[in-house]
N, C-alpha and C positions, 0 to 999 in steps of 0.2 A: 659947560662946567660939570662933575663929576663932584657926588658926595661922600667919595670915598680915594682913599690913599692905597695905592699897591707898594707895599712893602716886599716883594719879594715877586719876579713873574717865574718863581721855579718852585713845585711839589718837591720835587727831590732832585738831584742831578739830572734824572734824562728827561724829565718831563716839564712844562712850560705850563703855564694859568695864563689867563686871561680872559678877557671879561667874553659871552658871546656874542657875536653880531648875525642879526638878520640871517643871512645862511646861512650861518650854523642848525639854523634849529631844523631841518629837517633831518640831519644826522645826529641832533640830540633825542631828537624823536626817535628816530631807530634802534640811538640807546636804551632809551627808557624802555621802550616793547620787547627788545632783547633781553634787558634784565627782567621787566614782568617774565616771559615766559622760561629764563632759568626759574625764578622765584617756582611756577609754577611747576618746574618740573621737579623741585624738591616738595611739595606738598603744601605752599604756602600759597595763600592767597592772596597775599601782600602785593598793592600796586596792578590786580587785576584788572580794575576796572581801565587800564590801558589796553588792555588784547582785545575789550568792546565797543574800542574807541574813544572808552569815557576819559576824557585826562581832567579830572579835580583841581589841576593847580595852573591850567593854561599855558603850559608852556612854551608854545608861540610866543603868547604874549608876555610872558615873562621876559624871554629873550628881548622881545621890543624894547623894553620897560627897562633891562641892564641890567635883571636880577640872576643870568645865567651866568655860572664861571663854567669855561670848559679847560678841560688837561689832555698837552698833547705830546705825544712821544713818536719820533720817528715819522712825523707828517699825520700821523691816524689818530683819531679821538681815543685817549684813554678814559678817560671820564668827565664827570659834571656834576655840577652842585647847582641848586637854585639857594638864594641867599635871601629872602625878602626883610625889607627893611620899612615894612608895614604887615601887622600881621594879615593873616587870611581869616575868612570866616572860620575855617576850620582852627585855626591856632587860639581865634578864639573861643570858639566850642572847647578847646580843649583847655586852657590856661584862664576863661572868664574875661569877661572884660575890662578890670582894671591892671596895671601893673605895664604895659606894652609901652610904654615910653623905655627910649634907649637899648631895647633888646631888636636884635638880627634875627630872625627864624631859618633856620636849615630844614631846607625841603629835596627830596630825590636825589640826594648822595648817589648816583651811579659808576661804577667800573665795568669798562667793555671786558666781557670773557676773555679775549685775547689776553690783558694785562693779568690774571689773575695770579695771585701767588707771590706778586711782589710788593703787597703791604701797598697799594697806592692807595687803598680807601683811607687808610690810617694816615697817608703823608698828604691826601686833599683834606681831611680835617684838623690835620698840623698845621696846614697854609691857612683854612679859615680862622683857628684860632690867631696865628702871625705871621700871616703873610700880607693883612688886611684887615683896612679899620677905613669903618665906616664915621662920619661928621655924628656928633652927637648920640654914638651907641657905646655901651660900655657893657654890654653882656651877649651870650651866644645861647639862643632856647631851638629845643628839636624834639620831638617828640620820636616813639617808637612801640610796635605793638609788644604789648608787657610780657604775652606766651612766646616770647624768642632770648633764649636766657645768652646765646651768643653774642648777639645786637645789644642786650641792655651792658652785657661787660665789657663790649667794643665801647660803650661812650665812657663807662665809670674809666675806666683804663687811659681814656683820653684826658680825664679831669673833669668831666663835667660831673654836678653834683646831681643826684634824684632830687628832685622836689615834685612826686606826688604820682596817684595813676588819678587818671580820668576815662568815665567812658565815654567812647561814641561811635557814631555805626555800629551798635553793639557787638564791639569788643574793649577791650582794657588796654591805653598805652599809658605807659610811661614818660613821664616829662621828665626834661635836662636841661642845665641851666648851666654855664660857663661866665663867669666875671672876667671883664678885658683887662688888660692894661690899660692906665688913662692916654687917651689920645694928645698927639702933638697939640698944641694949642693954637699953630699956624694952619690946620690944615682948614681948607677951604672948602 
């Protein structure tokens, strides 16, 4: 049994969601170190601690767990999203500890280079807000570092509201906060 409703298994016309399985993750892995080391070749440091090996959010085990969606075009991994539907230590570092009832967290939003230029970051956070609804969540939180003025207008743009910066690992991100649509009331 699954605690969530796919309403759509399509980003856009040429591209497919669905949830990951077990093998996928060592080619989500490879996306995520790909995207680290573009990050890094633009000067950001963002997600570095993957090029050291360190992955903060376990992504194996996410995958285990069902928190991975991957997007695919053409046979090849265009991207991937981690979705948790419990927050993480760090979500709550950032958001505190009360309030995390019924909210989804967006973690490592990635697009493979290859796909770049055609808006799919934008149409996998189109599908997260309706494409998918999860049993008893009715909001979407994600955070982002606050010295990236592209990335903060990439979420305002999508609808999500600012609700606040927080620091940690000293530096400053930005929290964002999306209200769902109320869920089916059959779903299971």
């Amino acid at each position: 049994m699954t605690d969530y409703e796919l309403l759509s298994n399509k980003a856009n016309d040429e591209t497919t969601a669905r949830q990951a399985l077990p093998e996928d993750a060592e080619a989500v892995m490879e996306l995520l170190v790909q995207t680290a080391t573009w990050l890094r070749s633009t000067g950001s440091a963002q997600w570095s601690g993957l090029l050291e090996g360190n992955d903060s959010h376990r992504t194996s085990d996410a995958v285990r767990r069902g928190d991975v969606f991957v997007f695919e075009e053409e046979g090849h991994l265009a991207g991937m999203v981690m979705l948790l539907r419990q927050p993480s230590d760090w979500d709550r570092e950032l958001w505190g500890e009360e309030g995390h009832e019924g909210a989804v967290y967006v973690h490592r939003l990635a697009v493979s280079r290859l796909f770049r230029g055609k808006r799919l970051g934008r149409d996998i956070m189109e599908w997260v807000k309706n494409g998918i609804r999860f049993e008893g969540q009715d909001r979407v939180r994600l955070d982002c570092i606050a010295d990236n003025p592209t990335l903060n207008d990439f979420y305002s743009r999508l609808g999500f509201a600012h609700c606040g910066i927080s620091d940690a690992a000293g530096s400053e991100f930005c929290k964002y906060e999306l209200r769902l649509p109320p869920s089916r009331p059959d779903l299971l």
